[in-house]
C-alpha positions as CSV (number, residue, x, y, z in Angstrom):
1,X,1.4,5.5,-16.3
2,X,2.6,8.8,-14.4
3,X,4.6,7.2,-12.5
4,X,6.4,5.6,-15.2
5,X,6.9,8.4,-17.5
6,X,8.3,10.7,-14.2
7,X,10.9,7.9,-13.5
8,X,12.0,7.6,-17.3
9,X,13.0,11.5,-16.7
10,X,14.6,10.8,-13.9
11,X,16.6,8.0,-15.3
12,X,17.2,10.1,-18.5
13,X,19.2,12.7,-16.6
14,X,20.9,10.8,-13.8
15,X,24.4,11.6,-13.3
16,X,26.0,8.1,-14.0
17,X,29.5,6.8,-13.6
18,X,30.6,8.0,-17.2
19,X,29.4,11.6,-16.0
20,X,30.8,11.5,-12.0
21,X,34.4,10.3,-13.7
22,X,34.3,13.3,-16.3
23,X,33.9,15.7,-13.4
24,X,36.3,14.7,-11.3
25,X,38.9,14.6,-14.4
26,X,37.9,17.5,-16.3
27,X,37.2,19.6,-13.6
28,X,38.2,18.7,-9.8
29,X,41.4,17.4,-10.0
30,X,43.2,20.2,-12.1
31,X,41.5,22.4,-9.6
32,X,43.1,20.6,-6.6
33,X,46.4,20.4,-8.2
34,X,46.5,24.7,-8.9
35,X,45.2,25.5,-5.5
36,X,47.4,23.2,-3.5
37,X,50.4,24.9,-5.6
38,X,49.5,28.2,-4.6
39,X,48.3,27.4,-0.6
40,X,51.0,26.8,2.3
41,X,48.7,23.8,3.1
42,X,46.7,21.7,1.8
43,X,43.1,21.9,2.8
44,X,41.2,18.8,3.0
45,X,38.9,18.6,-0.4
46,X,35.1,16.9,-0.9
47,X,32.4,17.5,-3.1
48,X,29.5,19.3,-1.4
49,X,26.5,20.2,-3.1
50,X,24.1,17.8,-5.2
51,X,26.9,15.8,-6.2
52,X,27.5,14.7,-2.4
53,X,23.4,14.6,-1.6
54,X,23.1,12.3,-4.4
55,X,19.9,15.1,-6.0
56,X,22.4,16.1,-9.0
57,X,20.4,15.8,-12.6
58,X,23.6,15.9,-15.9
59,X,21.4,18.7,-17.5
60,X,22.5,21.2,-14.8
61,X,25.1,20.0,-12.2
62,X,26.9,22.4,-10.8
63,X,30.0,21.3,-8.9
64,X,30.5,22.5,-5.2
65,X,34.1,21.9,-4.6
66,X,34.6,22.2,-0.8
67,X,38.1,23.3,0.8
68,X,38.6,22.9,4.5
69,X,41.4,23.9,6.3
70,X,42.7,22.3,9.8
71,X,41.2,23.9,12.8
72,X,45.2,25.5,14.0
73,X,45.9,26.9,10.6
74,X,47.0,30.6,10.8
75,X,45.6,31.8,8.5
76,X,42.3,33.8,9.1
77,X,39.0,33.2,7.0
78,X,39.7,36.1,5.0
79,X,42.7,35.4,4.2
80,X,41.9,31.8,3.3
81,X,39.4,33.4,0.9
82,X,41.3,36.1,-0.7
83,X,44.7,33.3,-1.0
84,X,41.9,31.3,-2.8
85,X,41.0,33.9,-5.3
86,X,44.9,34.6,-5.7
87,X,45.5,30.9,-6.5
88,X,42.7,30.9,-9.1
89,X,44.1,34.3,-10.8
90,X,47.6,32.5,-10.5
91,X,46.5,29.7,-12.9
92,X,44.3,32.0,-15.6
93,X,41.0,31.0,-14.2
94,X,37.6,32.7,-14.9
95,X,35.9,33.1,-11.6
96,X,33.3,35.1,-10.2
97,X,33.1,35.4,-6.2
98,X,29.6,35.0,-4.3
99,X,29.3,35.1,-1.0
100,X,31.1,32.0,0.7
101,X,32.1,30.5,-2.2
102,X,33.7,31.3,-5.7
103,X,32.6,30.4,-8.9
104,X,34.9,29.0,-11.6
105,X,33.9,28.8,-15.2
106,X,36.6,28.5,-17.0
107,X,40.0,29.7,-17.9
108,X,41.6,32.4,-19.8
109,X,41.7,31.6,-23.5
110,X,39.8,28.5,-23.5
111,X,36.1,27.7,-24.0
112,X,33.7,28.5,-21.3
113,X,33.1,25.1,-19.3
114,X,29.9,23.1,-19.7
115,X,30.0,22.6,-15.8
116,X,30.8,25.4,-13.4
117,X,32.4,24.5,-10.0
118,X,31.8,27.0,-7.0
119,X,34.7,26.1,-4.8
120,X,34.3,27.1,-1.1
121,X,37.3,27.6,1.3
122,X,36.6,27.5,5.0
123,X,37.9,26.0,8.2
124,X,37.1,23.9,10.8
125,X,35.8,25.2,13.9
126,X,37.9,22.5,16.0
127,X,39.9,19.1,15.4
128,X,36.3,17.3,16.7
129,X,34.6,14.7,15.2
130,X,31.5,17.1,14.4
131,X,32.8,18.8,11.4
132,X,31.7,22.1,12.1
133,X,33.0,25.0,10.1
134,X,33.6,28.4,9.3
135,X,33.1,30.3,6.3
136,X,33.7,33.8,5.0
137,X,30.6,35.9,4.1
138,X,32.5,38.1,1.7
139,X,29.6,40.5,1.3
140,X,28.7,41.1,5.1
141,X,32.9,40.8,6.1
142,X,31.6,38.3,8.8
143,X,31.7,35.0,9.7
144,X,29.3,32.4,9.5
145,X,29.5,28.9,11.1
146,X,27.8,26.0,9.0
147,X,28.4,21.9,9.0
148,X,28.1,20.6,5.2
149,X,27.9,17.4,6.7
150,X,24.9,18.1,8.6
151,X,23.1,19.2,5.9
152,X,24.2,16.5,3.3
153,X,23.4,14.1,5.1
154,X,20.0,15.2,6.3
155,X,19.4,15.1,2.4
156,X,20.4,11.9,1.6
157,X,19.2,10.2,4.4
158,X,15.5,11.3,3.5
159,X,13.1,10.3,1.2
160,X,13.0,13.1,-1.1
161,X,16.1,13.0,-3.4
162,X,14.0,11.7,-6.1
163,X,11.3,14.8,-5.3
164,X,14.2,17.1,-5.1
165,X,15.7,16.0,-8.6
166,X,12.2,16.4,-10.8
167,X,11.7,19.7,-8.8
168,X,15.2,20.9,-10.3
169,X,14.8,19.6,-13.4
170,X,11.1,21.3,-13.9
171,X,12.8,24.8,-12.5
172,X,15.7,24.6,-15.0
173,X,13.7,23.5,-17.7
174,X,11.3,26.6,-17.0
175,X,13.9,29.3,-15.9
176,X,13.2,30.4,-13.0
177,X,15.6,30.7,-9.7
178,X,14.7,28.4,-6.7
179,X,17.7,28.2,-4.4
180,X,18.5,23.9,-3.9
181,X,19.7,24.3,-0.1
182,X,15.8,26.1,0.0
183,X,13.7,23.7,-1.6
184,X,15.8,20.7,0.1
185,X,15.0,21.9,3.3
186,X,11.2,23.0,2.2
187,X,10.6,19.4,0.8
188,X,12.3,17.7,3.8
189,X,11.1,19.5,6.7
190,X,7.8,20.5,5.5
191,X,6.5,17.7,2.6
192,X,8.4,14.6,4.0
193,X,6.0,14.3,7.4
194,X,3.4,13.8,4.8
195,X,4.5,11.2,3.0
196,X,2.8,7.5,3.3
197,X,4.3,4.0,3.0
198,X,4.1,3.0,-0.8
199,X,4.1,6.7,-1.7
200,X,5.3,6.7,-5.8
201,X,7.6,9.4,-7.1
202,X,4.2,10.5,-8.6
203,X,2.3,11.1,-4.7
204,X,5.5,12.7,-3.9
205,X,5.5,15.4,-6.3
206,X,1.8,16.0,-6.5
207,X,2.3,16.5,-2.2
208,X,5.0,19.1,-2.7
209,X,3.2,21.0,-5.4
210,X,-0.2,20.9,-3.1
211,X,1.9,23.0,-0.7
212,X,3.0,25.7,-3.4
213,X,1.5,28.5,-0.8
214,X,3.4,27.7,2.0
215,X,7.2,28.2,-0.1
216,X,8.4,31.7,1.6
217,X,6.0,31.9,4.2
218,X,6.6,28.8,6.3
219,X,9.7,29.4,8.6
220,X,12.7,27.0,7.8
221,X,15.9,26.6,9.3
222,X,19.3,25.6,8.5
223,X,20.3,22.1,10.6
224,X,23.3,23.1,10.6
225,X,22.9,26.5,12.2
226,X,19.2,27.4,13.6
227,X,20.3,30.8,13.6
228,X,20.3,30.6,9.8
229,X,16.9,31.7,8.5
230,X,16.8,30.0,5.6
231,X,13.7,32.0,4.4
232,X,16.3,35.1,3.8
233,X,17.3,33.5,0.7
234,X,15.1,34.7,-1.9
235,X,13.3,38.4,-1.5
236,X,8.9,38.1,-1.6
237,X,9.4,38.6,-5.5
238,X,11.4,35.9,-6.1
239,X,9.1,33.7,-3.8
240,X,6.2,35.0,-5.5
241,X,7.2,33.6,-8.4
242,X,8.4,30.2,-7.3
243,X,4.8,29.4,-5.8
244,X,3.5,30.6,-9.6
245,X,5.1,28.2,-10.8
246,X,4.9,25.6,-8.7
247,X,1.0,26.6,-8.6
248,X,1.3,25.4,-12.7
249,X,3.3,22.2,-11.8
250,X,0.4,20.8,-9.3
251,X,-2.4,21.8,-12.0
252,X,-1.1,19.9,-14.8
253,X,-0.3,17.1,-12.1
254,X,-3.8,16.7,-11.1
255,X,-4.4,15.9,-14.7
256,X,-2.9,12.6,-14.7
257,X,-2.1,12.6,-18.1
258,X,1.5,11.8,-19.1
259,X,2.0,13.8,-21.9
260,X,0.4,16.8,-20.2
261,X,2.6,16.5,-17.2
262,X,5.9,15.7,-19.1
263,X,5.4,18.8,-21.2
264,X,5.0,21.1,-18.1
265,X,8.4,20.2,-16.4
266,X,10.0,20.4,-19.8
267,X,8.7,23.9,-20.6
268,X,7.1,22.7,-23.9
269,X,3.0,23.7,-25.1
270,X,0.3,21.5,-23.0
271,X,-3.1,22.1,-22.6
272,X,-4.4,21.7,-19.2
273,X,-8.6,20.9,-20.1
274,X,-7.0,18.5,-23.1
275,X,-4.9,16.6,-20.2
276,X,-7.8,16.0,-18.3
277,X,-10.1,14.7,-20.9
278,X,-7.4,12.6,-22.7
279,X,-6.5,10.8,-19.4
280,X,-10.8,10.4,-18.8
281,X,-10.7,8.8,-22.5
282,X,-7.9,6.4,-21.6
283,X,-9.9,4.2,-19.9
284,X,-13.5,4.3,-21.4
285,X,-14.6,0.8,-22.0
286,X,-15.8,1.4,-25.2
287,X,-13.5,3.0,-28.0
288,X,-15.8,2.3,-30.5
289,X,-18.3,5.0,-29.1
290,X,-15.5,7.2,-27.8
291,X,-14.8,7.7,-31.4
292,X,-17.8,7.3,-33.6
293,X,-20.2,9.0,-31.6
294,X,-22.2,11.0,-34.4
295,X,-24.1,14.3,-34.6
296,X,-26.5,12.0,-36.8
297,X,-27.3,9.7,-33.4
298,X,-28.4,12.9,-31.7
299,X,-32.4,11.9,-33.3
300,X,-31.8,8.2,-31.7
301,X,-30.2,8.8,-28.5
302,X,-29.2,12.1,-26.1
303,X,-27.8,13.2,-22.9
304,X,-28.7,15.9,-20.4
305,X,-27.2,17.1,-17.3
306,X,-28.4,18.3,-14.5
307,X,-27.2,19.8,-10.8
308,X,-29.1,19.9,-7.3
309,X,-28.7,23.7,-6.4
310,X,-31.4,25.3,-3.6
311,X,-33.3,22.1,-4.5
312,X,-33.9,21.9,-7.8
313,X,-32.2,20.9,-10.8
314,X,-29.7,23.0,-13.1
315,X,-29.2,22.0,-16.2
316,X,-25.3,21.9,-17.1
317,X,-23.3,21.3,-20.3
318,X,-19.9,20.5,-21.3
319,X,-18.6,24.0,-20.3
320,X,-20.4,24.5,-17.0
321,X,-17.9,24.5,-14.2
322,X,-19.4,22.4,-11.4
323,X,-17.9,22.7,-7.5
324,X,-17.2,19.4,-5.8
325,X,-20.2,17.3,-3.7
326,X,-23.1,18.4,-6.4
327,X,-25.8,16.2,-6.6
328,X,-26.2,15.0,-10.5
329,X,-28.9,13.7,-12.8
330,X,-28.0,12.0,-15.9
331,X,-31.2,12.5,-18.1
332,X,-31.0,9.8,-21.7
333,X,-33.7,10.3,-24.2
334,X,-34.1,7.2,-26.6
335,X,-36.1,7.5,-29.6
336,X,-39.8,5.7,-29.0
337,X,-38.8,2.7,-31.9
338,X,-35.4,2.1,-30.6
339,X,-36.6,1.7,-26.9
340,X,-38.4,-1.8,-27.6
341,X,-36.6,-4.7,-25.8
342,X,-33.3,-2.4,-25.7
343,X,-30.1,-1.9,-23.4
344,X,-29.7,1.8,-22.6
345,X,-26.3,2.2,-20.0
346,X,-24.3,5.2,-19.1
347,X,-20.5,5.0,-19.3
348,X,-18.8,7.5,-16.9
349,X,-15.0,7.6,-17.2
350,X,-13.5,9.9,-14.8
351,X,-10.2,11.6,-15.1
352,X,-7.3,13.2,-12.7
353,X,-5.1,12.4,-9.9
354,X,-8.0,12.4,-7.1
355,X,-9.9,10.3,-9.1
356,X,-6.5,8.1,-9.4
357,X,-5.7,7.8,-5.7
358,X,-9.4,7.0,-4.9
359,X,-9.3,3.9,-6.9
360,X,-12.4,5.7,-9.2
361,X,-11.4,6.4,-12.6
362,X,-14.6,4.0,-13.7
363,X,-15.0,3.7,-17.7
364,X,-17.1,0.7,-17.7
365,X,-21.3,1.0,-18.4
366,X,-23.2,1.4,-15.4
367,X,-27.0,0.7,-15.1
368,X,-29.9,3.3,-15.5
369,X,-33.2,3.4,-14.0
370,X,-36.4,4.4,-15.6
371,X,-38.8,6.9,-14.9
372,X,-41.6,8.1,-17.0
373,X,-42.8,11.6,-17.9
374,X,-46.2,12.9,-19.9
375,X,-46.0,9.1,-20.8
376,X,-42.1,8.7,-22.0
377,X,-40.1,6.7,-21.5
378,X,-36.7,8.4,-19.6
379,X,-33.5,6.7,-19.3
380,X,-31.5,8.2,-15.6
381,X,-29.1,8.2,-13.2
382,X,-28.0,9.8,-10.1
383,X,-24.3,10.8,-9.6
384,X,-21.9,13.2,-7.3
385,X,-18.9,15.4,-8.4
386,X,-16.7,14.2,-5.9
387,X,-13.3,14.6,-8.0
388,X,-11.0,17.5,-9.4
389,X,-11.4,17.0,-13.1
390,X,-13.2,16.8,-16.6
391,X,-14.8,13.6,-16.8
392,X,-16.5,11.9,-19.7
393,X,-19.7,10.6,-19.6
394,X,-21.5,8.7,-22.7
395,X,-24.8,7.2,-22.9
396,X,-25.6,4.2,-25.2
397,X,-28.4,1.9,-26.5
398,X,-28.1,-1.6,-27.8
399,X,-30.8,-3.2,-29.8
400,X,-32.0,-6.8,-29.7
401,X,-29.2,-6.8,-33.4
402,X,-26.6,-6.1,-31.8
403,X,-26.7,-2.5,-32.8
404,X,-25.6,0.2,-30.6
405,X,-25.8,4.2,-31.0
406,X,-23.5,6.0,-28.7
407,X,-24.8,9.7,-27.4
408,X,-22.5,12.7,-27.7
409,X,-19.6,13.1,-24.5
410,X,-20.8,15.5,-22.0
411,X,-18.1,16.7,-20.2
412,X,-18.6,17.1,-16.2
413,X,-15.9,20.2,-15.4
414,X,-15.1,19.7,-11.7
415,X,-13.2,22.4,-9.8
């Protein structure tokens, strides 16, 4: 199932105790201990970041180091900011500074680290209980007033840490820049309403993806500051290519085909029509004819589709791409010497996540009725394309033996 193979990956990068002890001995306490020489106080030090929201994956966790000072230091925000970068040069760090924060990669001489830490000085607004602070926009020489506990908590009281780890792990898989604070927010404020009670990890994702042309456009905000137009984050290209690939995600979800869906967030070769028809095949009733259906039972037994357009029928084949809510005919031509005291069925396996969530992915044989023309015989039946998919359907005839002869698979392309 999906679902099952989505929380293997999960559980395959979670950041366990082995991994949150290496961190804070490796990287934040040797950082503590060279700033707090250099300061003339000590700030007060948390994690921030995905570490603190619980959404941190071990194939990319960056460390967000935070580093408030008390509300009646003297110091200004500048100052707190350029002492920081002075404290770092002081103990032969590698850094690079961003905006509000500073990132710290290594030190001089020594390997680059495995895990960067982006340490962020600040200072509280007031002694208060509501943790407000300021921070030092480097760039614009301004300040900007933020509460990290605001927004951490707003992620890990919802219910989309899960989401938000399998969206990270699919954008660092695939390479392309997607800002966390953004698609927290996006998947919070914009997917969460959506979700139902019982929702898998698998509804989840599929929900997100489904609004892939909303991620840029739909105005979001900081909670921590509502003047803070969290849209301003990435430029229209960068958008533009996070819905691209977001677009990709949701196709290969629709599938519901492990393989093709695992393969997609780790960036390796899928094929999206394969996806479809291997997860259609995964339930037909009958391997034996999903396999040994032969050119040679072509002469004993055949298949023919047909849609309802501007009423009359169309005749479709395995490459015709249908549109949902056609009306289908299932023609089945038997041979006149196999038709004698015979059990001709139709097997119709359908495929994809629509399919899925409609309790309708079938595979079992399914009555025909009979009609006659220019005194034939005619195996049919009547059928919909009501799901997003390419679903399999097979036509057989049993003899008074025993004996059966499977028709080819014609596959019904719905988009």
């Amino acid at each position: 199932m999906v679902v099952d193979c989505l929380n293997k990956l999960l559980d395959e990068f979670k950041v366990d105790r082995d991994f949150s002890l290496e961190i804070k001995t490796g990287y934040r306490s040797p950082l503590e201990k060279d700033l707090n020489n250099y300061y003339d106080e000590k700030p007060n030090y948390r994690y921030g970041g995905s570490l603190a929201k619980t959404t941190a994956n071990s194939n990319s966790c960056d460390i967000d180091l935070l580093c408030y000072f008390d509300s009646e230091s003297n110091d200004s925000l500048e100052l707190i900011y350029n002492k920081t970068i002075e404290a770092l040069l002081n103990a032969s760090y590698l850094f690079e500074p961003k905006n509000s924060a500073i990132c710290v990669y290594g030190k001089f001489g020594e390997p680059k680290w495995d895990t960067t830490v982006d340490v962020v000085p600040g200072k509280y607004t007031s002694n208060e209980e509501n943790k407000d602070v300021y921070l030092w926009c480097n760039k614009d020489k301004c300040r900007l007033k933020s509460n990290p506990e605001l927004q951490i908590n707003k992620v890990k009281e919802s219910d989309s840490k899960e989401l938000i780890r399998l969206i990270k792990l699919y954008r660092d898989f695939n390479n392309f820049k997607f800002k966390s604070f953004y698609l927290e927010i996006f998947s919070i404020d914009v997917v969460e309403p959506e979700f139902a009670e019982g929702d898998n990890i698998y509804d989840k994702l599929v929900k997100f993806c489904s609004h892939y042309k909303e991620i840029g456009k739909t105005k979001i905000y900081d909670p921590a500051n509502s003047a803070n137009d969290i849209n301003k984050i990435h430029n229209e290209s960068e958008f533009s290519l996070i819905r691209n690939n977001i677009e990709k995600l949701y196709k290969a979800l629709l599938t519901n085909d492990e393989e093709t869906i695992r393969n997609c967030i780790l960036n390796k070769p899928y094929d999206i029509e394969k996806g479809f028809l291997n997860n259609a095949k995964a339930h037909f009733e009958n391997k034996g004819g999903l396999t040994n259906a032969l050119i040679s039972y072509f002469n004993i037994i055949s298949i023919n589709g047909f849609y309802r357009i501007n009423d009359h029928w169309e005749h479709f084949d395995s490459n015709t791409i249908l549109k949902k809510n056609y009306n289908l005919k299932f023609e089945i031509n038997v041979v006149p010497n196999f038709q004698q005291d015979s059990i001709v069925k139709l097997i119709v396996s359908n495929s994809g996540y629509e399919a899925l969530k409609n309790n309708c992915l079938r595979g079992k044989s399914e009555p025909t009725e009979i009609a006659y023309r220019a005194n034939n015989k005619l195996y049919f039946r009547e059928e919909s394309t009501s799901y997003y998919g390419n679903h399999c359907v097979q036509a057989y005839v049993k003899l008074p033996n025993g004996k059966t002869y499977y028709s080819e698979i014609l596959v019904v392309k719905v988009r």
